[in-house]
C-alpha angles and dihedrals in degrees: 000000000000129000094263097051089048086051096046093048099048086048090055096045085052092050095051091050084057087046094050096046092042088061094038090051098045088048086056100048094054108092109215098246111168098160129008108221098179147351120197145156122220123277136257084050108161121233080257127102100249122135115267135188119264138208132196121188117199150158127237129214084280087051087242112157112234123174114221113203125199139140120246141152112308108246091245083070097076093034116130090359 
């Protein structure tokens, strides 16, 4: 083999392990979400724009149920706007 097909050939095999960790890591960031059942804030949130915490129940492709929590704007936030 000569130096360019070594080269060629290490570039390929390096492209395809990007390749390979881009689509794992895109697999792994998509939630299962087959139906949303709720979405809420806790509660005791004041008619002002604050960041709550937020809560959405849902159910995956085995209908099992799962809770995402996050934090978010508080809905009063996009009120009259």
């Amino acid at each position: 083999m000569n130096t360019k097909t070594v080269y060629a050939a290490c570039l390929f095999a390096a492209l395809n392990i990007c390749t390979f960790a881009a689509r794992a890591e895109a697999s792994a960031s998509q939630p299962d979400i087959q139906h949303v059942v709720s979405v809420t804030e806790d509660a005791g949130s004041s008619a002002i724009c604050r960041i709550v915490n937020s809560h959405l129940t849902y159910l995956d492709s085995q209908g099992q149920q799962h809770v995402f929590d996050y934090r978010k704007f508080s809905s009063h936030c996009y009120e009259g706007s």
